[in-house]
C-alpha positions as a Markdown table, in Angstrom:
| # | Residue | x | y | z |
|---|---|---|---|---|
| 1 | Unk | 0.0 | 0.0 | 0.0 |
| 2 | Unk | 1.1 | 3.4 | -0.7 |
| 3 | Unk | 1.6 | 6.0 | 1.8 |
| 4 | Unk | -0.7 | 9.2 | 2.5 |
| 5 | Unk | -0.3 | 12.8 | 3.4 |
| 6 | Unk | -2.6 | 14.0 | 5.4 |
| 7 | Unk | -3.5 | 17.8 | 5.9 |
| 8 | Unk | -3.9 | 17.6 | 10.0 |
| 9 | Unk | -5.3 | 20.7 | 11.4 |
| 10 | Unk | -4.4 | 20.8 | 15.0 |
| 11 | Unk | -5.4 | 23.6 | 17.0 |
| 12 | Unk | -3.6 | 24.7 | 20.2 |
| 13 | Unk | -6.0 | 28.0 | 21.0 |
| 14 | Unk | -9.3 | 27.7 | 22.0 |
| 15 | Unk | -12.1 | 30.5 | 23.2 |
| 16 | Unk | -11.3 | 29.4 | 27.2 |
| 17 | Unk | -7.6 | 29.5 | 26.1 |
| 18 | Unk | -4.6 | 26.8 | 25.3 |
| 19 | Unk | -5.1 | 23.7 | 25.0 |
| 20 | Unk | -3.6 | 21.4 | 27.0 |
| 21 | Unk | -0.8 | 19.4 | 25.4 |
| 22 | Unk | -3.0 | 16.4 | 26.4 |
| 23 | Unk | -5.9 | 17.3 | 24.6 |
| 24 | Unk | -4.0 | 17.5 | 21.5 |
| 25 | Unk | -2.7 | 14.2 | 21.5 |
| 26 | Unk | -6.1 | 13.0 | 21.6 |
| 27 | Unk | -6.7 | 14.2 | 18.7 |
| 28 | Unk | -3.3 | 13.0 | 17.1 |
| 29 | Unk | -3.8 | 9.2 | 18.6 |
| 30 | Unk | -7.7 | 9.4 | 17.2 |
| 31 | Unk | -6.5 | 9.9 | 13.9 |
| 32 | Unk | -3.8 | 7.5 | 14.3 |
| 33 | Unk | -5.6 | 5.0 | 15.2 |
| 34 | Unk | -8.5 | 5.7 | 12.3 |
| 35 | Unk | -5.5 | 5.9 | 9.7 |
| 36 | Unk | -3.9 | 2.6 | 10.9 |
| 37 | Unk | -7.4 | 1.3 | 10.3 |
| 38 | Unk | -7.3 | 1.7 | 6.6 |
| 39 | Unk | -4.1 | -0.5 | 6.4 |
| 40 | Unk | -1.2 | 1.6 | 6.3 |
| 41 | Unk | 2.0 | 0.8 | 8.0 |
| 42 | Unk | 2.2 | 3.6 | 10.6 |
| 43 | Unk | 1.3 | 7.0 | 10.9 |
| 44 | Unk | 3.8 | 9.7 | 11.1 |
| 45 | Unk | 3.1 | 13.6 | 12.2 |
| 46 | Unk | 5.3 | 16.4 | 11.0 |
| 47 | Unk | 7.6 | 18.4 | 13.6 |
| 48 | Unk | 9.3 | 21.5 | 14.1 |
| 49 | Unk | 12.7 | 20.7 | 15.4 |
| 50 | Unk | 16.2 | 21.3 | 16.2 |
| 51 | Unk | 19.5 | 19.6 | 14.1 |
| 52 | Unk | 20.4 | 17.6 | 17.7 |
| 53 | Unk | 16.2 | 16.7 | 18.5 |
| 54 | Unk | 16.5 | 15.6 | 14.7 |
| 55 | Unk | 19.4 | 13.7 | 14.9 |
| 56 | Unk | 17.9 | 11.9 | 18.1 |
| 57 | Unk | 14.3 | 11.3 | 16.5 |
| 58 | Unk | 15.8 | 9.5 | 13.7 |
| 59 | Unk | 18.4 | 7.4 | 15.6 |
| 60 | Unk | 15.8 | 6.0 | 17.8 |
| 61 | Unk | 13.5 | 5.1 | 15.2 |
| 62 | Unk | 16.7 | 3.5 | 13.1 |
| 63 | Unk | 17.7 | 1.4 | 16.0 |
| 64 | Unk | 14.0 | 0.1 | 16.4 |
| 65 | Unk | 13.4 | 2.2 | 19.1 |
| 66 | Unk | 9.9 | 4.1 | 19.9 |
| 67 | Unk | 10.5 | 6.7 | 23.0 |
| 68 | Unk | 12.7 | 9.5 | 21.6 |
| 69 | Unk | 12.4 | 11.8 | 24.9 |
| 70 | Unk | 11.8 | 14.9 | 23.2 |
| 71 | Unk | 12.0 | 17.9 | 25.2 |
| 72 | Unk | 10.8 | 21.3 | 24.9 |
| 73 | Unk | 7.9 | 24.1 | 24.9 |
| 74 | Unk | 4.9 | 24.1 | 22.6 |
| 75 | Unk | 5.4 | 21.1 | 19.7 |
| 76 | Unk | 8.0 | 19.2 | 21.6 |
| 77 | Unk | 5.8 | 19.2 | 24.4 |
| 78 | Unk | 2.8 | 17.6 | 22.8 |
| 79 | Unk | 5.3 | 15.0 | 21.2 |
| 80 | Unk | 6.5 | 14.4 | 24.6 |
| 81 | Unk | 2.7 | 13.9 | 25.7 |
| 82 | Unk | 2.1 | 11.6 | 22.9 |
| 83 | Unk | 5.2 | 9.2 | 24.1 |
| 84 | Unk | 3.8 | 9.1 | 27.3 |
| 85 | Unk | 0.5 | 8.3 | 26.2 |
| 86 | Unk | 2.2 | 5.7 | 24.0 |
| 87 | Unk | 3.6 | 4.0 | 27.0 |
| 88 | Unk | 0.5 | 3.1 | 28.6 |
| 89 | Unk | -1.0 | -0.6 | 28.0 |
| 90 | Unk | -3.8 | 1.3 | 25.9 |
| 91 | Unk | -1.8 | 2.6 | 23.4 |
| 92 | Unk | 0.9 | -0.1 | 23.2 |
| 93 | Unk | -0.6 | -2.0 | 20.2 |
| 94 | Unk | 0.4 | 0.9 | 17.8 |
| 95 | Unk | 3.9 | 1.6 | 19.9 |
| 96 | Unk | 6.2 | 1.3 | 17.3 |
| 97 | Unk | 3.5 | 2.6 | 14.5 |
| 98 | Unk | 3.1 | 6.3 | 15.8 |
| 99 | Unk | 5.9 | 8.5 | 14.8 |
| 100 | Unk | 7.9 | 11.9 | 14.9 |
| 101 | Unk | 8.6 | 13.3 | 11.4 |
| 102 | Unk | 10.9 | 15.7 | 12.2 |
| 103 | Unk | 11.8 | 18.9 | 10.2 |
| 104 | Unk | 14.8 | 20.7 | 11.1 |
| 105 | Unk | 13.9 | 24.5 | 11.6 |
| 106 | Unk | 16.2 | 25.5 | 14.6 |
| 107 | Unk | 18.9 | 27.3 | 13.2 |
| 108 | Unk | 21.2 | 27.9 | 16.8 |
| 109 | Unk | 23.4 | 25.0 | 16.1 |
| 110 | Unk | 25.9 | 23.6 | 13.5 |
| 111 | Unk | 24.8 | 20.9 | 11.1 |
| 112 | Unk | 27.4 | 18.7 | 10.8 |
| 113 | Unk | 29.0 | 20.9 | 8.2 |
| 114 | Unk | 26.0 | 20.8 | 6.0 |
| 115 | Unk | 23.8 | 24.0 | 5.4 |
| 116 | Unk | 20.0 | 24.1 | 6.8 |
| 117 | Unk | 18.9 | 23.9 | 3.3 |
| 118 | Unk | 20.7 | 20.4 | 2.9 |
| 119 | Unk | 19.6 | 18.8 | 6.1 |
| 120 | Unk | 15.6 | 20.5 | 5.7 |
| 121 | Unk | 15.9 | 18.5 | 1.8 |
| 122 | Unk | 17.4 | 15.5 | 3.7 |
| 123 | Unk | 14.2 | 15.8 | 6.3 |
| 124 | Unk | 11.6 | 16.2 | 3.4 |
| 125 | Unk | 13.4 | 13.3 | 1.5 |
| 126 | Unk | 12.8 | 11.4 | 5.0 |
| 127 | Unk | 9.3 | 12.0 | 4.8 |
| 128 | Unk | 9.2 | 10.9 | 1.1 |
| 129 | Unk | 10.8 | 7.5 | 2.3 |
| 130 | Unk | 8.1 | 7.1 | 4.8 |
| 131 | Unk | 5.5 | 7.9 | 2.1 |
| 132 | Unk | 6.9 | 5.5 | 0.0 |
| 133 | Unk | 6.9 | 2.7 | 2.7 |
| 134 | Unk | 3.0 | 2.9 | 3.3 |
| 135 | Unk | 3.3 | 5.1 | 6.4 |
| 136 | Unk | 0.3 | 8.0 | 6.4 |
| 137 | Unk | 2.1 | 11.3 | 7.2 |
| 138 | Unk | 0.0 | 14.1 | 9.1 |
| 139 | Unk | 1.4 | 17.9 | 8.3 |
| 140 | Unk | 0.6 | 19.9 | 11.2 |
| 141 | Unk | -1.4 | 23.0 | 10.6 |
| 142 | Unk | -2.3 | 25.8 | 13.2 |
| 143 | Unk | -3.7 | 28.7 | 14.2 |
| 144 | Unk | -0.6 | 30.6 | 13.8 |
| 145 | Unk | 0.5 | 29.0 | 10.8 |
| 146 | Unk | -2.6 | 30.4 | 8.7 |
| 147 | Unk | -2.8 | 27.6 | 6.6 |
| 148 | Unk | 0.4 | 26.9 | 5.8 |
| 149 | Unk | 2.1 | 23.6 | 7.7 |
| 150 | Unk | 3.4 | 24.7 | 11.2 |
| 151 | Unk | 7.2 | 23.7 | 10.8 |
| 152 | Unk | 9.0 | 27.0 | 11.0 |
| 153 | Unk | 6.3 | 30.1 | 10.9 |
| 154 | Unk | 5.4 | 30.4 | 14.3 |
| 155 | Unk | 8.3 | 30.4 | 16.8 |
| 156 | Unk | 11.5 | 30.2 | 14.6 |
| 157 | Unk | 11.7 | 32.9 | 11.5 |
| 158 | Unk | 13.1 | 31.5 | 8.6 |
| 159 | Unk | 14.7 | 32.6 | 6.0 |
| 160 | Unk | 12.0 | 33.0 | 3.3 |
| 161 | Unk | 13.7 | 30.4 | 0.6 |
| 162 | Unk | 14.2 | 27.8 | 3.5 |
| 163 | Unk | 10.5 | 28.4 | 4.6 |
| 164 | Unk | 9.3 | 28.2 | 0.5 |
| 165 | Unk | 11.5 | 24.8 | 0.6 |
| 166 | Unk | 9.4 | 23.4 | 3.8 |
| 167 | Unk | 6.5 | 24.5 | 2.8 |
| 168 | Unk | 6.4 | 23.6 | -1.3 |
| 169 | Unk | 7.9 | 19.9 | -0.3 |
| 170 | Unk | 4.8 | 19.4 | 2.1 |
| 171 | Unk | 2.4 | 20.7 | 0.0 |
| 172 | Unk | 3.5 | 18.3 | -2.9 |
| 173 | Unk | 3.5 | 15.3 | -0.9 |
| 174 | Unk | -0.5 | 16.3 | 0.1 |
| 175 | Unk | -0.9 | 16.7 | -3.5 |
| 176 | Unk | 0.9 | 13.2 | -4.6 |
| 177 | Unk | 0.3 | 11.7 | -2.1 |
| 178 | Unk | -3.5 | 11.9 | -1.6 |
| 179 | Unk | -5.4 | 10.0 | 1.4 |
| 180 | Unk | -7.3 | 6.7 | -0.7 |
């Protein structure tokens, strides 16, 4: 089975307020699990990250790991809510089929003596892989990002040609990759 790309609007604002990280992964897990139920191999949701949260997201997954103990405020800490609802008995079953897909946006650290450009085209090629392999892939979306995936609008400015690069790749994997 081919993979999907998956347009996932994921509010964190609400009338009374934020929504709790909690919340949100609810709504992650929900689709999840209703994704997983049309056969594909696992479902992946997109991430605004730094090169070394990157780095760490992908080693674990490569060594067959699932917990990737991401830290941080706003995204990293609903993907650290959605491990820890992961390591309950409930959510057990699709461990190792919910994942990070982590976009490299950060720009306070080296990369390895690559440019941002060439790691973000080495992410988007990561998510293409996963497409490829029959893995559904939800692109976040948000309040703040107005439409446009939220990987790099809200938090982090980005150079605009490094934000066109994120944001055209995304947008043709939701057009080739179309949910059947």
């Amino acid at each position: 089975m081919r993979g999907c790309f998956i347009d996932f609007e994921l509010p964190f604002k609400a009338n009374a307020g934020i929504i709790p990280a909690r919340d949100q992964v609810r709504r992650i897990l929900a689709k999840a699990k209703e994704t997983l139920e049309l056969g594909y191999v696992g479902v992946a949701i997109t991430y605004s990250a730094n090169f070394q949260q990157r780095n760490k997201i992908r080693e674990t997954y490569a060594s067959g790991d699932w917990q990737t103990f991401t830290q941080g405020a706003n995204q990293a800490a609903v993907m650290r809510e959605l491990e820890g609802f992961l390591d309950t008995m409930e959510f057990e079953p699709i461990r190792n089929k919910v994942r990070i897909a982590p976009i490299t946006t950060l720009t306070y650290s080296d990369f390895g003596g690559k440019t941002q450009e060439e790691i973000v085209k080495e992410d988007l090629g990561y998510i293409a892989n996963l497409l490829h392999n029959g893995w559904a892939v939800l692109g976040w979306i948000n309040e703040p990002s107005s439409g446009r995936y939220a990987v790099g609008g809200g938090i982090v400015k980005l150079p605009d040609q490094l934000e066109k690069t994120i944001q055209e790749g995304l947008a043709e994997f939701a057009r080739r990759f179309k949910e059947s």
